[in-house]
N, C-alpha and C positions, 0 to 999 in steps of 0.2 A: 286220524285223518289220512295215514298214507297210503293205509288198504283202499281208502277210497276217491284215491288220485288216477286220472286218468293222464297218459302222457300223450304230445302230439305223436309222434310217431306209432303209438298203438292206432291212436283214432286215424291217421293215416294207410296203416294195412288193414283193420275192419274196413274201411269205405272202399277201399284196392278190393278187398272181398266179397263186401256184402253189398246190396241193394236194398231198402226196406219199401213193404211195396202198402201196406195199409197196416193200424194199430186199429183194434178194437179195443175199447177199457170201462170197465164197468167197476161201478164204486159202490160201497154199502156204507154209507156215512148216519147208519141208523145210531150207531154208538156212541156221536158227539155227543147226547144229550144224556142224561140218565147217570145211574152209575157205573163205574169204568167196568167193563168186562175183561176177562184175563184173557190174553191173545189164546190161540189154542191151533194145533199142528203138531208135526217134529219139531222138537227145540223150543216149543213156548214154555213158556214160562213168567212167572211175578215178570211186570215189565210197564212200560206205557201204555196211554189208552190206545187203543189199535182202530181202525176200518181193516175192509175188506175188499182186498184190489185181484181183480180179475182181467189178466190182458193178454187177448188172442194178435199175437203179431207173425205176417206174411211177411216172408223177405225170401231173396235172390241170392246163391251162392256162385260167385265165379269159378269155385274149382272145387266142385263136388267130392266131399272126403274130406275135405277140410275143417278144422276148428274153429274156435270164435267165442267170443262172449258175449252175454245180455247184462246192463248194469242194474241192479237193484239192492237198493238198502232198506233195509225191513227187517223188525223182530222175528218174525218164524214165517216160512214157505210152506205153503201146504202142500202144493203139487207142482211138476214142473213136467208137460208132457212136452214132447219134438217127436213132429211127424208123426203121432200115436204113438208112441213108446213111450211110459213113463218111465220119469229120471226120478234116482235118489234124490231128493232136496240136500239131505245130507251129506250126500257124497258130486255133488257137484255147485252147489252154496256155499261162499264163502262170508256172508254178510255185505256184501259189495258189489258182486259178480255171481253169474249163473255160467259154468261155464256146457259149452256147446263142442261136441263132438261126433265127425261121423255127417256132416250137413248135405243135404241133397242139390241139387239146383233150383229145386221150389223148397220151401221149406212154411210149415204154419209150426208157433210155439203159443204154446196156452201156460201161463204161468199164475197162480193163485196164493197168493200170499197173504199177510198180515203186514199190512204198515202200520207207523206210529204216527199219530197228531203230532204234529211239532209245536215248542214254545219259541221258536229263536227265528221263525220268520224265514224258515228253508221248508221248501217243503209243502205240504198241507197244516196249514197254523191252526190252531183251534183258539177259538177268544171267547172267553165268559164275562160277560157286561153286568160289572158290578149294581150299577143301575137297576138294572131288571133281571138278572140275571140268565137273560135270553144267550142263547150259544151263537158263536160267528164262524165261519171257515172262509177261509180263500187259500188258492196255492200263489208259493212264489217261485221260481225254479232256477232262474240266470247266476251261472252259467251250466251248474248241471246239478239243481234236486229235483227235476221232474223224476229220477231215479227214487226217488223217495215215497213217489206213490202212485207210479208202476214201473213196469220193467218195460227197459227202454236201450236204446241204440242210444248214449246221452253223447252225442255231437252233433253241432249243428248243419254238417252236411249227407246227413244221412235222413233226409227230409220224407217226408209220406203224408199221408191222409190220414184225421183223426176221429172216428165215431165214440162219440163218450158216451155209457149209461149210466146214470145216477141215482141211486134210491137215498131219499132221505125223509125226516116227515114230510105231511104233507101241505101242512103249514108256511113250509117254507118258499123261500127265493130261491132257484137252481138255473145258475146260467153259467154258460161255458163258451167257445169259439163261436161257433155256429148258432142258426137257430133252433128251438124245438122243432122236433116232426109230432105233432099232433099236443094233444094236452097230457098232463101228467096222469099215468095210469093206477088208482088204486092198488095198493098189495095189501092190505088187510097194517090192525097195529098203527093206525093214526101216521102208515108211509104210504107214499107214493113212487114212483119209479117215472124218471126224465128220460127223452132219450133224443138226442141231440144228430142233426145231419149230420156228415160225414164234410171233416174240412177241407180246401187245399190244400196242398202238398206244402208243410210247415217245419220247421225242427222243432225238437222236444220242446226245448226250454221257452216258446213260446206258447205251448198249450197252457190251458188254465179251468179252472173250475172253483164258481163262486158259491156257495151257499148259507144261508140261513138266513132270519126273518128280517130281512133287509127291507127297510123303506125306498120305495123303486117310485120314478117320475119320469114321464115317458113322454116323447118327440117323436117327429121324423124331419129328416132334410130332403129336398127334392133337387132333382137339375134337368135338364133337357141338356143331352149329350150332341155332340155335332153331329151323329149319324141318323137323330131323330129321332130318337129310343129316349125313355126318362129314369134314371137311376133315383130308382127310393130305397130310401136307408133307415130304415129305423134305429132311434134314438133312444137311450136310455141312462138312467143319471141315478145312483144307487148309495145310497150312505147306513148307517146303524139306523134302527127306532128311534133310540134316544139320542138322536143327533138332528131328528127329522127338523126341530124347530127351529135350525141351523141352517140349516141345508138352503144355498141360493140358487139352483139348480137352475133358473130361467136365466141366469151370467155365464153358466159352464155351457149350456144348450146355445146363448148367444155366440160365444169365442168357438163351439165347437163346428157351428155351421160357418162363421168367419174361417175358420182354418179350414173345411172343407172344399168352400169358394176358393179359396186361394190354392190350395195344390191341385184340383180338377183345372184351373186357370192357368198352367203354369206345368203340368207333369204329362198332360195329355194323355193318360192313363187313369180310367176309371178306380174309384177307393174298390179292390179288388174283393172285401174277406166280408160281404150281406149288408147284417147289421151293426150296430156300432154304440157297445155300451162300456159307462166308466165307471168303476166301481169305487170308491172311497171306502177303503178296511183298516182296521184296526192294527195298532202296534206294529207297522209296516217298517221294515227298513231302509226300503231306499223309499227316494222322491215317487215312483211309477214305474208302472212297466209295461214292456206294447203290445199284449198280449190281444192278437187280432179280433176284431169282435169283442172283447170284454179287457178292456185298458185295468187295470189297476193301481190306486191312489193311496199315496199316506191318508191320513183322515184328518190331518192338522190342515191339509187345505180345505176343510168345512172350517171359517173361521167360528167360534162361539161367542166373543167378543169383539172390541171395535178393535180395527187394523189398519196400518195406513195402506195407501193407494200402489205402494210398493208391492205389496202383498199381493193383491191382486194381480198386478201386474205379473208378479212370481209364478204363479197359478195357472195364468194364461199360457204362458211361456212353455213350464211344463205340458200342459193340454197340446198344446203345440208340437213341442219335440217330440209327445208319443203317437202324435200323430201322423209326423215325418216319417216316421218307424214303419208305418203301414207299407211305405216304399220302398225306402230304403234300411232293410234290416227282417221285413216280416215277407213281404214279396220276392226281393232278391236279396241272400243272407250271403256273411261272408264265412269261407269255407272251414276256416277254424279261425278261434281266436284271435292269431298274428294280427287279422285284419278288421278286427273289432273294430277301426278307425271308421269304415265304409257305415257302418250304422250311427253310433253313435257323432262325430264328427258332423255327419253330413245331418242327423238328427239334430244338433246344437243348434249348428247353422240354421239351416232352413227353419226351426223354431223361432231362432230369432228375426229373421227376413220376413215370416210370414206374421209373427208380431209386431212389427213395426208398421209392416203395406196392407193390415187387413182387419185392426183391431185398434181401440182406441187409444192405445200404448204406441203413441208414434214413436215415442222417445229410447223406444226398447234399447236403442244400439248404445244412449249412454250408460244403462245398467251392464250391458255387456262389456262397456269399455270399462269399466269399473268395477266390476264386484266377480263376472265371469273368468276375464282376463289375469284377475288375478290371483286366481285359483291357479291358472296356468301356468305364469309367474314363477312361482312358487315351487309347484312341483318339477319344473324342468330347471331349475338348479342344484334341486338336490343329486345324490350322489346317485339316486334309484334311477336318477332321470332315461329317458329312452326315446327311440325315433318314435313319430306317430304308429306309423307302422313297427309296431313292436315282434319281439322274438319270445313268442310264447309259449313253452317248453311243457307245461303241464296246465291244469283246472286251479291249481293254485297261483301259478302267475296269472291266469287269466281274471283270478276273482282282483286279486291286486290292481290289476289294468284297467277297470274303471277309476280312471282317474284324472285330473286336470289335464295333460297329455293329449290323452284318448280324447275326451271331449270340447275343452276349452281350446287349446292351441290345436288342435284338429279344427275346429271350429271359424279358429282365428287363420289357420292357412288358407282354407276355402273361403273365406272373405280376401283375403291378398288374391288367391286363385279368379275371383269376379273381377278384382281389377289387372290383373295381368291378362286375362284373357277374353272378359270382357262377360258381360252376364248373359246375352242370348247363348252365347256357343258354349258356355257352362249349361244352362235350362238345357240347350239341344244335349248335350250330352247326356243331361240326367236322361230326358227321353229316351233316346236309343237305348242306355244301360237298361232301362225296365224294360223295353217291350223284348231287347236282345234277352236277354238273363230271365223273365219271369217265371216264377217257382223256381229258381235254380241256383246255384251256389259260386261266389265269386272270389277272386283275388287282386290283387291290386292292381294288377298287367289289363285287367279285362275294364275296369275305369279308365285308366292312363289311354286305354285305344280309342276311346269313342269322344275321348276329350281330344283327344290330338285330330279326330276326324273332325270335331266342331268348329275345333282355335284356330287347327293350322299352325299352335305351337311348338315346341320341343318339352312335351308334358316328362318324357325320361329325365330329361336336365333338370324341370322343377321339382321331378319327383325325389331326385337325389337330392336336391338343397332344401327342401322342406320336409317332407315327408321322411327321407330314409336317413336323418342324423337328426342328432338331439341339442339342447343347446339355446337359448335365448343369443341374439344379437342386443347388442348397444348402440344406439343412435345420439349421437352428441352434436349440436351446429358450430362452427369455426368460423367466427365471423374477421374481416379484417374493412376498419373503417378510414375512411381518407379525411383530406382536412377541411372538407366541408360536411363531414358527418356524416357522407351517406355511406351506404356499402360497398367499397370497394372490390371483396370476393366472398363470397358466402361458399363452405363448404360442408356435406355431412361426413363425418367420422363413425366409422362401423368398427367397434369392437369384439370380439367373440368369436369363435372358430365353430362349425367353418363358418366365414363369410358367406352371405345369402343374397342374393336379389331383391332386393324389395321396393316396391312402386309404392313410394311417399310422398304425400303433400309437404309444404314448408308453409308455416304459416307465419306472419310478421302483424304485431300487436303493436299497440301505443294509448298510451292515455288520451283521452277524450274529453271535455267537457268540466264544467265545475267542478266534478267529481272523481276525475281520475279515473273513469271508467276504461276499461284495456278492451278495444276494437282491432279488428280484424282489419287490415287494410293492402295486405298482397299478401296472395295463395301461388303458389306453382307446384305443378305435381313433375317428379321426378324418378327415373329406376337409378337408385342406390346398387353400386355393386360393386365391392371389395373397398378398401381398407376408407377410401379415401374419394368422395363423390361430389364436384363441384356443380354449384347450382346457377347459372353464368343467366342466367333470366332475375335472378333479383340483384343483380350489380346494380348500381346507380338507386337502389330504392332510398327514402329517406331511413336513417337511423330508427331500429325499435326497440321498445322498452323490451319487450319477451318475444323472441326467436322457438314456435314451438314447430319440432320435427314429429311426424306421423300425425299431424294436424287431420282430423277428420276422422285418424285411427282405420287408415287403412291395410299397414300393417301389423303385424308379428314382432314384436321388439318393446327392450328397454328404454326408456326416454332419458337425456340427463338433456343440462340446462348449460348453458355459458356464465361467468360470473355475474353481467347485467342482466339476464333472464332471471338467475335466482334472485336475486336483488328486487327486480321490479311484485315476484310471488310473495317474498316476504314482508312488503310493503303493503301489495293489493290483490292478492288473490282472492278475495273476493267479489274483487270487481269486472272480473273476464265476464264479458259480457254473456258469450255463446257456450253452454251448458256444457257441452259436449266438450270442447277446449278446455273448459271448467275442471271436468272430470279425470280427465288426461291426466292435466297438472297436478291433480291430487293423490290418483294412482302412481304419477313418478316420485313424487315426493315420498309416498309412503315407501314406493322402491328405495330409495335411497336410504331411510331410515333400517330398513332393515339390509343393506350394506354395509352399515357401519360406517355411512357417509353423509349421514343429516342425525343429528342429538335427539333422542330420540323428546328430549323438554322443547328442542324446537319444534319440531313435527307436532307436539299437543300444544303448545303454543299458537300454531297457526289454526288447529282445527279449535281453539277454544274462542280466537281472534275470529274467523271468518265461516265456521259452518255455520253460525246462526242466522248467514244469511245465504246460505245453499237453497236453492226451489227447487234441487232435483231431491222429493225425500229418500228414495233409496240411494242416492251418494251418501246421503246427510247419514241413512245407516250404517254403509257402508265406513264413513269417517268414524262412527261413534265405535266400532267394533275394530277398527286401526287403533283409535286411540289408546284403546282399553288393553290394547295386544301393546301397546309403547309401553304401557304404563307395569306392566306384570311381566314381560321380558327384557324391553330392549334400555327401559330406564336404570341408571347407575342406582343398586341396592341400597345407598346414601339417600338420594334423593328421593325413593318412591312414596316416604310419608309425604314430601309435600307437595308429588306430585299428583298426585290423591284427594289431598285438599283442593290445589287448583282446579282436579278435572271437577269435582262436586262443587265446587262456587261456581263454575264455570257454568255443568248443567243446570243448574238450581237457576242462575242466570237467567238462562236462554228458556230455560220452562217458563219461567213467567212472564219473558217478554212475549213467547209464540203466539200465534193469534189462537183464543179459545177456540176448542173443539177440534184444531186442526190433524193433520196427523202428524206434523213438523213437532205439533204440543206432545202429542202421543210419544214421539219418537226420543224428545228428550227428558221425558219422563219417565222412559226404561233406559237410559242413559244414566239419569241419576241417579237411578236407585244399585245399579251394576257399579258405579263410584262411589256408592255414599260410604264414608268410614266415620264422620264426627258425630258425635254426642248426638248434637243439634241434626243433622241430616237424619239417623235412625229416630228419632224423636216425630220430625215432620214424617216420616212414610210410615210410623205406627198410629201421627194423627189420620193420615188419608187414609186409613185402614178402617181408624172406628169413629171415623166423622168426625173427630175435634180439630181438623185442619184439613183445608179444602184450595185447589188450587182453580183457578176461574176458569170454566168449560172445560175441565180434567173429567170426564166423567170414568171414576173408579170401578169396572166393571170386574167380573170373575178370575180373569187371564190376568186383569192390573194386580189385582188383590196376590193370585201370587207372584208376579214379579216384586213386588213389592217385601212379602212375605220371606223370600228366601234370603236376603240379604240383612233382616233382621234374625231368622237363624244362625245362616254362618256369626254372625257378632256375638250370640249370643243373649240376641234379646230376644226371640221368641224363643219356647221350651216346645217339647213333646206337648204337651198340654195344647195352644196354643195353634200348633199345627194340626193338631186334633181335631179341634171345632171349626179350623178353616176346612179340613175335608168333611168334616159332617154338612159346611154349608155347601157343599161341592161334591159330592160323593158321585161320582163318575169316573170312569176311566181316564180321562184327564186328572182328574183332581187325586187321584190314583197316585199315578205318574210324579204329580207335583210333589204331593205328599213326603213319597218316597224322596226323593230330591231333600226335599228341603230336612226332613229326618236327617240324612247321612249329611247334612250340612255344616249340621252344627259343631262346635268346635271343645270337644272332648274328646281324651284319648281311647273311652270308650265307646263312644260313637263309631270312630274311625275302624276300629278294630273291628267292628262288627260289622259296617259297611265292606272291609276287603274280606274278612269269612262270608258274606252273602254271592261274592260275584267270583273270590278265586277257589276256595273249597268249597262249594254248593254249585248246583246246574238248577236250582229251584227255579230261579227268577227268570222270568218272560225273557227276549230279548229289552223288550222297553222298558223294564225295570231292571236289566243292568245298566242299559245308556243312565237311567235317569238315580242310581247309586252313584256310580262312576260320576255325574256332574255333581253329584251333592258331596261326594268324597274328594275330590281334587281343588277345593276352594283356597283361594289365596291369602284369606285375613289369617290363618294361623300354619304358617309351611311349618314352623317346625313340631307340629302335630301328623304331618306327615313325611317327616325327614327319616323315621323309622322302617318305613317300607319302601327307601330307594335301594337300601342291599336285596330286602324279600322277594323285591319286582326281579332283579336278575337272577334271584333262583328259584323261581316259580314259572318264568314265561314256557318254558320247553315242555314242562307238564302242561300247562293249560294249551297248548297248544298240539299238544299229541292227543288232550283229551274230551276234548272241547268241540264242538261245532265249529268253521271257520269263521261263522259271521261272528259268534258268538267272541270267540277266542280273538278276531281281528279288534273290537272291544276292546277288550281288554289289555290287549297288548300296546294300543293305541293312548288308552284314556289311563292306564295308572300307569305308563311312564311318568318316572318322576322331574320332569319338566321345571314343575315350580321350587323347587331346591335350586335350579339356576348358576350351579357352580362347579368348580373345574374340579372337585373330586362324584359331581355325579358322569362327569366327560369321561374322566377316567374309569370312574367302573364301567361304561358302558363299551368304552376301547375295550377294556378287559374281558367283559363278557362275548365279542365279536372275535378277540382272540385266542382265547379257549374253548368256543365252541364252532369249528371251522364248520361242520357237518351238522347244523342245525339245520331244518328246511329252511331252503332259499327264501320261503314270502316272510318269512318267521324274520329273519336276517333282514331281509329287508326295510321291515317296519322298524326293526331295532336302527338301523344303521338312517334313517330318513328323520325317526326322533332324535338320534343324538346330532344327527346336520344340523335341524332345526337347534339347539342348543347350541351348539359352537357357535352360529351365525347372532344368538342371543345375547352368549358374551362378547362377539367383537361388538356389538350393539352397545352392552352397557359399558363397556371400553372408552367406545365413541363418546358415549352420554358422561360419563365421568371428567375427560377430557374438558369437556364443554363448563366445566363447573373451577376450572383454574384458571 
C-alpha cells in the first residue's frame, strides 16, 4: 500500500501544475464472463481476471517543461502515449504511477492498460451470483480506486468532464454518470458498445459504471421550476435478478421524489447531474455512494425478509444523505480531504432534516439522537479523535476519516449551527455556497463567508469552538432548592476542554398521574458558555423529579444527571412520556456505563426493566445492541454467566409479551437468540427452526432462520452438516454469506484455525466473506478458543497491512483485535506492540491504538461492574 499513497502536498503541487480539462475512458468489460483471460502486454503475466481500460485525458500545464504524474494501478500497460510520443510502460510505470516528463501547455495522454476485477470492493468489483450464476460489476472508488480502472488525476480537486465507453455483452445493463447517447451499438460476439454523454465537471472518485443483468424499474420526477421551465428527471431503481422478488422499488421511488421535493424546496438550485438512478450491488462495503446520476447501494437495503419499520426508516435516510451529496459533495467538492466535513457532515444533516420534514419518518431526529450520535460519542474520545475539520496528511488518513467525527458530530454541529444562527440564514447560506462555488472546489473559509453573510454571526469564533478542536463537552445541571421546594438557582456545569458554546434547552420533568408518568412542565432555552452557566428563568419553578439538559438535543454534548435525576431514571424511565427525552436518557445512561460511572448490571437492569415498553423500535434496537456490548465488555468477568441468564429471561420475556407480528416482537427475538446461552433457550430456537416450537405471530422467515442458526453454532449445537442444508434451503449469496458465518462459528480449535488462515494467509475471500469469517471467528461463548491468536494478531498486522488491500486489511485489523480476551495482559501486549513499532503506518497505529482505548475503557467498566457486586 505505500507505493500507492498519495500525500496531500503531492496532490497540492499536481493541482499548482496541472489543470485537467476532459477524460475520455472506454472499457472492455467482455471478460467478466467466460473463462478468465490472461492479461497480455509488457509485464503480463499469470495474474487476475483483467478488462481493458483505454483513457484519452486532456489537461493544462502551467509551466511547460515540467513533470508530473498519472495514477494507475493495474496488472500490465500496454501503451502509454503523451502528446504522440510513445513512452516505455516499462520504463515509466511503477504499478501506481505513470510518470510524465517534458509536459507542454496543452497536453492529450492516451494510456491503455490492463486492469484487474476486484474482490475486496475497491475498484471495479466483479460478483458471480451463486444463484444463477449470472456475473455483476459496479465500481466503488472513494477516496481514490477510480486509479484502478483508469488512469486518473486521483484528487478531488482536479475536476473535468467524463465521456465513458463501455462494451460489454449485449444482454446486459450498462449505466454510468450520464445518459446514453443513442442505443447500444452492436460489435459482433453477443457485445454491444454503450456510449455515454460527456459529464460535468466531476472528481474522479465520483465517476461510476454499473454493469450486468441487472433487474432495472423505471420512474420519472417532474417539477415546474420558478423560471417556468419544468425539470424531468428520469428515474431508475436497479437491484440483482435474483433479488427481483425483493425489490420494493415503488418505497425507494416514493422517499426518492419526497427528497427531491425537499432540497428543490429549500436549495434553490436545480438537481444539477440529468438522470438519477440507484443501484443496489452486491458485497458492497460501505452503506452508499453519491455517485451523480447512478447512486450506489449495499444490497441488504433490499430487505428479503420481514424487518422492522427502523429499517426502513434506515434506508430512507441513506437515500437521503446520498442525495444531499448531489449538492453538497458532487456539485461543489471540497478541495482535498482536510475538508471531507463539507460533504459528508452537511450530507448527515440535511438526510436527517429532510427525513424528518418530508417523509413519513417524522421521528427521524430521535434515531439520530440515539443511535447516530452515538457513534459520535464514541469516536471523539478516543485517542484518534480529531477536529471536524481534520489534518489529512495522505489517502490513508483520509480512508480512516470517514468516521463518526466527519459525519455524526459534523452532523450534530450543524444542528447546534440552525440554532445559533437560525435556520433561514443557514438554507440562505447553503444557497449562495452552490450557485458561488458550482462545479468548483472549496475549503472551509469559503462556507464560513457566506454563513457569516447570512447570520450576521462571528462564524470564525464558531468555527474555532466546533469545528477546528476536538473533544465532547459534559453537561451536568446544579440545582439548589429552598425551603418550600422549589428552585432556588438552577445552574449548567460544562465539563471538557475547550469549553464551547452551546444553545440548550433545560427541561424540568415530574410525575403525573396514577401512574407516575414524567411530564414535561418548563422548558427554557439557554447559550451555555464556559465552566459554569446559570439559568435564572427556571428559579422559583416547583421542584422536579428529572432536570434533563440538551432537552430537545439541540446540542453537541454529554448528558450526566443530578443525584434525584438518576433516582427518579431508575425508578421510571420508562415512563418519560416524550420519546425524544426518552432516548436522550438512554443514550446518557449508556454514556455513563461506558465511563465507568453506571454497573454495567445496572444499565442491563434498566434496559431489561423498561425497553419493553419503548415505542420507539429503533431505540428499542439500539438498547438491545447497548446491552449485549454491557454484557461482553463492560460486565465484571464474575458476573457475566448470570448476566446472560438474565439478559435471555429477560428477552424470552419480552418476546412473548410483544404484540404478534409486530416489529417490537421481531426485534426481541433477535435479541434472544444474540443472549441465548441455556440449555432451555438453544432447545427453543432449534424448536423455531424445525417447527416443534412456535412463538405466536413470530413468523420464522429466511433471515429469522439464520439469526437463529448462528447461535446454535457458536454452542455447538449445530455442526457442518446442519449448516449445510440451511444453505441448500438458501443457496444465494446471502445464505452464502450466512453460511460462511455461521461455519467459522463454531467452537473448535480447528475451526478457528482455519477461519484466521482464510482471512490472514489467503487474499481468496471476497471482501464479504472476510467481514462475514471475521463475525463467525470472533464469537464470545468460547474466548479461550480464541486466546491463541492475541500474540499472532500483533505479529501479523504490519504484514497484512503492507500486503493487503486497505479496505480489506482495515478488516482485519479491526475484527481479529483480540477484544474478547478483555484483560490487562492483552493492554499490555498492545502497549507493547505501539511501542516497538514506532514507524509503522500512521492508519495502521491508529486502528491499533483506538482498539486498545476501547479496551482500557472496558476494564475501568468491569472495574465499575465488580465494585457494584460488594
Amino acid at each position: 500500500m505505500p507505493g500507492e499513497n498519495l500525500t496531500r502536498d503531492e496532490a497540492r503541487e499536481r493541482a499548482r501544475l496541472l489543470s485537467a480539462a476532459a477524460y475520455e475512458v472506454a472499457l472492455d468489460l467482455r471478460s467478466a464472463v467466460g473463462a478468465a483471460p490472461a492479461a497480455t502486454g509488457p509485464g503480463a503475466g499469470p495474474g487476475p481476471r483483467t478488462f481493458r481500460s483505454t483513457t484519452t485525458l486532456r489537461f493544462r500545464c502551467a509551466e511547460p517543461g515540467a513533470a508530473s504524474f498519472v495514477d494507475l494501478i493495474a496488472p500490465a500497460v500496454r501503451s502509454v502515449v503523451l502528446n504522440g510520443r510513445e513512452l516505455d510502460p516499462a520504463a515509466v510505470f511503477d504499478g501506481a504511477r505513470i510518470a510524465l516528463e517534458g509536459l507542454a501547455a496543452e497536453n492529450e495522454l492516451v494510456v491503455d492498460a490492463d486492469c484487474a476485477y476486484s474482490r475486496t470492493g475497491e475498484g471495479l468489483h466483479r460478483f458471480v451470483d451463486p444463484e444463477d450464476g449470472l456475473v455483476y460489476l459496479y465500481t466503488q472508488y472513494e477516496p481514490a480506486d477510480a486509479r484502478r480502472v483508469f488512469a486518473t488525476f486521483e484528487q478531488p480537486d482536479l475536476k473535468a468532464p467524463f465521456t465513458f465507453t463501455v462494451t460489454a455483452p449485449a444482454d446486459w445493463a450498462v449505466l454510468s454518470n450520464s445518459a446514453e447517447r443513442g442505443a447500444p451499438e452492436p460489435v459482433g460476439g453477443g457485445a454491444a458498445t454503450w456510449r455515454f454523454a460527456p459529464t460535468k465537471p466531476i472528481s474522479t472518485y465520483i465517476t461510476a459504471v454499473v454493469a450486468g443483468p441487472y433487474h432495472q424499474v423505471r420512474d420519472h420526477y417532474r417539477r415546474e421550476l420558478p423560471d417556468g421551465s419544468v425539470l424531468e428527471i428520469p428515474l431508475g431503481a436497479l437491484c440483482r435478478a435474483s433479488l427481483a422478488k425483493h425489490f420494493d422499488a415503488d418505497d425507494i421511488f416514493t422517499v426518492t421524489k419526497q427528497g427531491l421535493d425537499f432540497f428543490h424546496d429549500h436549495f434553490d438550485y436545480p438537481y444539477p447531474f440529468g438522470k438519477y438512478d440507484q443501484a443496489f450491488v452486491p458485497e458492497y462495503n460501505l452503506g452508499a455512494m453519491e455517485n451523480p446520476g447512478c447512486v450506489t447501494f449495499r444490497e441488504e437495503f433490499v430487505f428479503r425478509g420481514k424487518v422492522t419499520e427502523a429499517s426502513y426508516e434506515g434506508r430512507a435516510n441513506v437515500i437521503l444523505h446520498e442525495m444531499a451529496h448531489m449538492w453538497f459533495g458532487d456539485l461543489v467538492t471540497m478541495e482535498w480531504w482536510d475538508d471531507l466535513w463539507l460533504k459528508e457532515s452537511f450530507a448527515d444533516f440535511m438526510g436527517a432534516l429532510s427525513l424528518v420534514e418530508s417523509t413519513r419518518f417524522a421521528d427521524g431526529w430521535i434515531t439520530f439522537a440515539n443511535r447516530r450520535k452515538a457513534w459520535a460519542y464514541r469516536a471523539d474520545q478516543l485517542p484518534s479523535t480529531h477536529p471536524v475539520t481534520a489534518d489529512i496528511r495522505d489517502l490513508e488518513d483520509a480512508k480512516l476519516n470517514f468516521d463518526g467525527i466527519t459525519y455524526a458530530k459534523g452532523a450534530s454541529v450543524l444542528k447546534q449551527l440552525v440554532a445559533y444562527a437560525g435556520r433561514e440564514a443557514f438554507l440562505e447560506g447553503a444557497r449562495r455556497y452552490f450557485k458561488r462555488h458550482a462545479y468548483g472546489n472549496t475549503r472551509l473559509a469559503d462556507l464560513l463567508a457566506v454563513l457569516t453573510e447570512t447570520s450576521g454571526r462571528d462564524m470564525a469564533a464558531w468555527s474555532r469552538a466546533w469545528l477546528q478542536t476536538a473533544g465532547v463537552n459534559t453537561l451536568t445541571p446544579e440545582a439548589v432548592y429552598d425551603g418550600a421546594g422549589r428552585i432556588a438557582e438552577l445552574a449548567v456545569v460544562q465539563e471538557g476542554e475547550p469549553p464551547r458554546p452551546h444553545r440548550v434547552a433545560v427541561g424540568l420533568y415530574r410525575a403525573q398521574g396514577p401512574e407516575g408518568t414524567l411530564v414535561r412542565y418548563a422548558r427554557v432555552e439557554v447559550d451555555v458558555d464556559g465552566p459554569r452557566t446559570a439559568v435564572p428563568r427556571l428559579a422559583g419553578a416547583e421542584r422536579p423529579d428529572l432536570i434533563l439538559v440538551n432537552d430537545d438535543d439541540l446540542t453537541y454534548c454529554k448528558v450526566r444527571f443530578d443525584d434525584g435525576s438518576l433516582a427518579a431514571l431508575r425508578a421510571g424511565l420508562g415512563r418519560i412520556s416524550d420519546p425524544l427525552a426518552r432516548a436522550l436518557c438512554w443514550s446518557a445512561l449508556w454514556n455513563l456505563t461506558r465511563d465507568g460511572l453506571l454497573p454495567a448490571r445496572d444499565y442491563l437492569d434498566l434496559v431489561l426493566r423498561f425497553a419493553g415498553d419503548e415505542t420507539d423500535v429503533g431505540v428499542l434496537q439500539m438498547l438491545h445492541t447497548w446491552a449485549q456490548s454491557a454484557l461482553l465488555h463492560y460486565a465484571a468477568p464474575e458476573w457475566r454467566q448470570e448476566g446472560g441468564r438474565l439478559a435471555a429471561e429477560g428477552a424470552l420475556r419480552e418476546l412473548r409479551r410483544a404484540a404478534p407480528g409486530s416489529g417490537h416482537q421481531l426485534a426481541w427475538a433477535r435479541f434472544f437468540a444474540r443472549v441465548a446461552t441455556a440449555g432451555s433457550d438453544l432447545e427453543l430456537l432449534r424448536g423455531l427452526l424445525d417447527g416443534t416450537a412456535a412463538v405466536e405471530g413470530l413468523d420464522v422467515d429466511q433471515e429469522l432462520r439464520w439469526d437463529f442458526l448462528e447461535p446454535l453454532a457458536a454452542h455447538g449445537a449445530a455442526d457442518a452438516a446442519a449448516i449445510g442444508a440451511e444453505l441448500a434451503r438458501d443457496d444465494t449469496a446471502s445464505g452464502k454469506r450466512h453460511q460462511v458465518r455461521c461455519l467459522a462459528a463454531r467452537p473448535s480449535a480447528e475451526v478457528k484455525a482455519a477461519a484466521w488462515a482464510s482471512v490472514v494467509e489467503s487474499d481468496e475471500l471476497s471482501n464479504a466473506l472476510v467481514e462475514a469469517t471475521i463475525a463467525g471467528f470472533a464469537q464470545p461463548v468460547r474466548r479461550d478458543l480464541l486466546a491463541p491468536y492475541g500474540p499472532r494478531y500483533f505479529e501479523v498486522i504490519e504484514r497484512v497491512w503492507r500486503e493487503r488491500s486497505i479496505e480489506i486489511a482495515m478488516s482485519v485489523v479491526r475484527g481479529l483485535f483480540p477484544a474478547l480476551q478483555g484483560d490487562r495482559d492483552t493492554l499490555r501486549a498492545a502497549d507493547a506492540w505501539l511501542a516497538d513499532h514506532p514507524g509503522a503506518a500512521p492508519a495502521l497505529r491508529r486502528l491499533v491504538v483506538e482498539a486498545r482505548d476501547d479496551l482500557a475503557r472496558a476494564l475501568r467498566g468491569q472495574e465499575c461492574d465488580a465494585r457494584a457486586s460488594r
